[in-house]
C-alpha positions in Angstrom: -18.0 3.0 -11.4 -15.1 4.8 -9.9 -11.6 4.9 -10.3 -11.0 2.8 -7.2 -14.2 0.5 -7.8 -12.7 0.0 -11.1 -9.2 -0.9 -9.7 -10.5 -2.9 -7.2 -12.9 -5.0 -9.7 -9.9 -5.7 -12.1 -7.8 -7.1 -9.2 -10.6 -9.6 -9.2 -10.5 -10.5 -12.4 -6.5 -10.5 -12.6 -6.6 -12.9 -10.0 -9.2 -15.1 -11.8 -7.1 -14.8 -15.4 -4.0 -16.2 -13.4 -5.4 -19.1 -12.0 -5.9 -17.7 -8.2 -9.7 -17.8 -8.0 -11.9 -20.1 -9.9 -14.7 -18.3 -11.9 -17.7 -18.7 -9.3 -15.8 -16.9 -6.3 -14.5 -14.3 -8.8 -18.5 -13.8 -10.1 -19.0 -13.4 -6.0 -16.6 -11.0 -5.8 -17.7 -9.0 -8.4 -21.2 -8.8 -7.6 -20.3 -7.6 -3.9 -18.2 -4.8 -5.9 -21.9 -3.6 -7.5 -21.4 -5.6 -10.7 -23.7 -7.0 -12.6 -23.0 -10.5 -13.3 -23.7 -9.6 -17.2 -20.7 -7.0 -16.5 -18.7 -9.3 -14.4 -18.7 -11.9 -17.0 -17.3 -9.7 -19.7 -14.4 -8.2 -17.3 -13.1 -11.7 -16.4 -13.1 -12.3 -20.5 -11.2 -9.3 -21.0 -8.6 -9.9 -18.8 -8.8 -13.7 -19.9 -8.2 -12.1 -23.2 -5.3 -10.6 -22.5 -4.8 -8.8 -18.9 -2.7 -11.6 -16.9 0.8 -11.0 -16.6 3.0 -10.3 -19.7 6.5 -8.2 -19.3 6.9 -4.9 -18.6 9.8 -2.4 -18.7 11.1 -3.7 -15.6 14.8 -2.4 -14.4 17.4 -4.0 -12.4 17.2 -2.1 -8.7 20.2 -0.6 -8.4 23.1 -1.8 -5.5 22.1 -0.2 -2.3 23.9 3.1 -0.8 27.0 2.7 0.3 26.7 2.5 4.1 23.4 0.7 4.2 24.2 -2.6 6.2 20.6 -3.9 6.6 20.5 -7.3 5.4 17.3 -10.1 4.8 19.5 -12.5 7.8 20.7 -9.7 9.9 17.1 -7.8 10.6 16.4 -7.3 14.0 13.3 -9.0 15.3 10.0 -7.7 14.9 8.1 -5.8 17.4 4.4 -7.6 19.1 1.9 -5.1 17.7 -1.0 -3.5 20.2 -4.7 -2.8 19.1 -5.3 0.6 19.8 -8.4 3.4 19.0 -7.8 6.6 18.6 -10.0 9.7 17.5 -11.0 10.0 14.1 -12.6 12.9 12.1 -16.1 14.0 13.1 -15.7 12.4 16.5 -15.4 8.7 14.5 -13.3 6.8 16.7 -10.5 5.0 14.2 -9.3 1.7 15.0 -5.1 0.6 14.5 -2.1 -1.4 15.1 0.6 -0.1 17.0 4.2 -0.8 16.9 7.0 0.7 19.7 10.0 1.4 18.4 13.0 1.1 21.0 14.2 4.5 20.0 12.4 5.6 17.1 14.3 7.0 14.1 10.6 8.7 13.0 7.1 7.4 12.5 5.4 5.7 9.9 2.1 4.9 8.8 1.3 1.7 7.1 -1.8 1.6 4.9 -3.2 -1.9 3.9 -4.3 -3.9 1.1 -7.8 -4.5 -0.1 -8.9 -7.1 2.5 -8.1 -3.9 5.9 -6.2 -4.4 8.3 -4.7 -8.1 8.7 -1.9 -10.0 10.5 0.5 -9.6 7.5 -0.1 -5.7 7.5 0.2 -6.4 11.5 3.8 -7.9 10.7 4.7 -5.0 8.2 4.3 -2.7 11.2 6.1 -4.9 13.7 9.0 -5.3 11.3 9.3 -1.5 10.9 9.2 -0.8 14.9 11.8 -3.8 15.0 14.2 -2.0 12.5 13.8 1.2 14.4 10.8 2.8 13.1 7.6 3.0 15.0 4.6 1.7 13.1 0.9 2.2 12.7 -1.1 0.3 10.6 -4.0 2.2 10.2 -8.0 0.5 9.8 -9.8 2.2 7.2 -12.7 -0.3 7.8 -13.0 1.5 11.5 -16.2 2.9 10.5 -17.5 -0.1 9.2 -16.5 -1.6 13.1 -13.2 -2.9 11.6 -11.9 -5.1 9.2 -12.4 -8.3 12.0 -15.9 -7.5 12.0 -16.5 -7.9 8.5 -15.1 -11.8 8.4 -15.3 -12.7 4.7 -12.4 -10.5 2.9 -14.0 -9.6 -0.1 -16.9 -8.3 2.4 -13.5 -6.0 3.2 -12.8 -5.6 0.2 -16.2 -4.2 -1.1 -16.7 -2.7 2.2 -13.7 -0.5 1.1 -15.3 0.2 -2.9 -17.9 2.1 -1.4 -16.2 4.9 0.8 -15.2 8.1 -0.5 -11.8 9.3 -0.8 -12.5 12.1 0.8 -13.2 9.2 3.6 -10.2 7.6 3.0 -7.9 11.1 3.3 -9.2 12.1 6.3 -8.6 8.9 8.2 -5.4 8.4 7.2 -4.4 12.0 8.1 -6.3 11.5 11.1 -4.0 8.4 11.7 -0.6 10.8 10.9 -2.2 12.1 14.0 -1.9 10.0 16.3 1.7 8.5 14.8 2.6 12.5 15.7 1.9 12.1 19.0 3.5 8.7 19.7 6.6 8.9 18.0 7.9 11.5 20.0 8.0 14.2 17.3 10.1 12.4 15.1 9.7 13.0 10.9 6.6 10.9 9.3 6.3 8.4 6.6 3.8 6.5 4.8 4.0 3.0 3.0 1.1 1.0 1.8 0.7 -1.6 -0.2 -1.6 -2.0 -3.6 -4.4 -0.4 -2.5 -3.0 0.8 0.3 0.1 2.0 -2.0 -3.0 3.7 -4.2 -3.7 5.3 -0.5 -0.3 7.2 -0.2 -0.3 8.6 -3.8 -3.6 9.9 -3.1 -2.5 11.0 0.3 0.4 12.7 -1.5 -2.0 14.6 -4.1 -4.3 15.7 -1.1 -1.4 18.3 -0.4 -0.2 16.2 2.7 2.6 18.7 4.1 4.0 16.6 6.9 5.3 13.2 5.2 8.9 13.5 4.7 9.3 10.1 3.0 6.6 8.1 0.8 7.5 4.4 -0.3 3.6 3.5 -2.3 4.0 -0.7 -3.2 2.9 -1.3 -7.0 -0.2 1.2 -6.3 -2.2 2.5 -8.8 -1.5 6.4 -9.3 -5.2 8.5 -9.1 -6.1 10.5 -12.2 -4.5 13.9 -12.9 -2.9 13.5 -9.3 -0.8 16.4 -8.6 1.6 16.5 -6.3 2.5 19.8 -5.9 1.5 20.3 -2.2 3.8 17.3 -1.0 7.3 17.8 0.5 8.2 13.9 0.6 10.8 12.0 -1.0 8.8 9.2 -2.8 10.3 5.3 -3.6 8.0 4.1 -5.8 8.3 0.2 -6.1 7.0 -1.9 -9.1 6.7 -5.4 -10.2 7.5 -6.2 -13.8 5.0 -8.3 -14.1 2.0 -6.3 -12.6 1.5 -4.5 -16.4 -2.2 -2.8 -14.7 -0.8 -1.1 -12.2 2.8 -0.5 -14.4 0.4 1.7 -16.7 0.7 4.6 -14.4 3.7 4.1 -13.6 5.0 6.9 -16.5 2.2 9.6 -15.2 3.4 8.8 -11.5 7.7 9.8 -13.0 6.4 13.0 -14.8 4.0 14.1 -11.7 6.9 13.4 -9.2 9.1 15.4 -11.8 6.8 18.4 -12.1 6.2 18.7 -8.4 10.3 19.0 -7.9 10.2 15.7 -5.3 12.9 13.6 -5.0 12.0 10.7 -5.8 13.3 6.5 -7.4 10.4 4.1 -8.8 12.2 0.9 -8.6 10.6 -2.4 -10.8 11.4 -5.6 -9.8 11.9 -8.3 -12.4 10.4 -11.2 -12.7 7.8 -10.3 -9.5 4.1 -9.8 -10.0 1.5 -7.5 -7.8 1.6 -7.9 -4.3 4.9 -9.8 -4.3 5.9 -8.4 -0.9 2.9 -9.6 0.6 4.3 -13.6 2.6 0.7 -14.7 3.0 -0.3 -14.4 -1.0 0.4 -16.9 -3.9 2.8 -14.2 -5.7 5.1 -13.8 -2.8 8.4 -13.6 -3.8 10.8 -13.6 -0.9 14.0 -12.7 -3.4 12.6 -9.4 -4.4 10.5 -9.2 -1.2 14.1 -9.3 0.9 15.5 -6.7 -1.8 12.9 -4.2 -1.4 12.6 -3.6 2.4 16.0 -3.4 2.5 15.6 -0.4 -0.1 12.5 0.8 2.1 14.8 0.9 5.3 17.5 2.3 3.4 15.0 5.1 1.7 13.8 6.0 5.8 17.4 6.3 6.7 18.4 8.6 4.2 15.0 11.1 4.5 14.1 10.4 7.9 17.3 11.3 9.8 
């Protein structure tokens, strides 16, 4: 099992430990990850055991810059997302939302979650056009005929468990791309969001040079990344809850530190995995509100 399969699996069985999923849809789940319902039966009693969410380190976020004046009640209204294709590596035609920006401050790339590309990814991208940013959420299931195709979301998500990252780089590069050529050669960023934040720390250890700003959500750092070849200045943003994913967050601090990036990894207290995300059970809207204004705040300083 991979890194990523092994990721993937444990978000399963996290899920199951805190009362998301019953047992016989977590099993299903597992199985479609290449599990063996032997093996799947001892992951969900490990994290039974112990795996849901106990505290972490977690660290106030401090007050915002002075000058930053985007507020949960004043952001502007989201921009109506287009489907779009556009070409992909080895002639592979990649699929995407796309997001105008009025005037467009710079470009960023939004990377989704396990279950591809859906309407709350969508809305992530429309927000970020609203606020002045133009957005595209890229479909890493494009190969696969797109997340839609696929129906069942953990068909998406073990869809995604069985492509290589060397798959997953090129796409997403492939997708900086075409957010090149649309936002009007402003500077480039990329945010994505548990998997998807996994996405841009392994986009940023591919040697990436053209991202001037990084904001991963409570992703899972890849082993031994180095981040060297990166120029981007990285807000890393963690829940204190989330104590799988909090486990790298120490490698991800000393690899930003050795590479010389500039770079905040923020934890949220009281917030568990995937707390950003309005359609999900631990949605938090408190530190939810908090953290895009911190995301807009981190574009407008490093995308100027």
């Amino acid at each position: 099992m991979t890194g990523l399969q092994r990721y993937l699996a444990e978000e399963v069985a996290v899920d199951h430990a805190d009362g998301f999923i019953p047992r016989r849809e977590a099993l299903r789940r597992l199985t479609l990850l290449g599990l063996s319902v032997t093996a799947a039966t001892a992951l969900l009693a490990a994290c039974a055991d112990g795996e849901g969410g106990g505290p972490s380190d977690a660290t106030t976020p401090p007050a915002l810059p002075a000058g930053a004046t985007t507020t949960a009640s004043g952001e502007a209204a989201p921009v109506a997302t287009e489907a779009i294709t556009f070409p992909g590596p080895q002639g592979r035609t990649l699929q995407g939302a796309w997001a105008a920006a009025r005037r467009p401050r710079g470009g960023v790339l939004v990377i989704h979650e396990n279950r591809g590309l859906t309407d709350h990814i969508r809305s992530v991208a429309g927000r970020l056009a609203g606020s002045g940013y133009a957005a595209l959420a890229v479909d890493l299931l494009s190969e696969e005929g797109g997340t839609a195709s696929l129906g069942d979301p953990a068909q998406a998500t073990a869809a995604l468990s069985r492509v290589p990252q060397e798959r997953f780089v090129a796409d997403i590069r492939a997708g900086l791309d075409e957010l090149a050529r649309r936002a009007r050669g402003g500077k480039l960023a990329a945010v994505g969001f548990c998997f998807g934040g996994g996405m841009v720390w392994l986009l940023l250890a591919s040697g990436e040079p053209r991202l001037a700003a990084a904001v991963p959500f409570y992703g899972p750092l890849p082993d031994g990344a180095d981040l060297s070849g990166s120029k981007a200045a990285v807000l890393g943003i963690y829940a204190e809850l989330d104590t799988r994913v909090n486990a790298s967050r120490d490698a991800a601090r000393a690899a930003l530190e050795r590479a010389g990036l500039p770079h905040e990894l923020v934890t949220f207290p009281g917030a568990g995995h995937a707390f950003f995300n309005d359609t999900g059970a631990r949605y938090d809207p408190g530190a939810a509100a908090e953290a895009y204004r911190r995301v807009l705040a981190w574009f407008g300083r490093h995308l100027a």
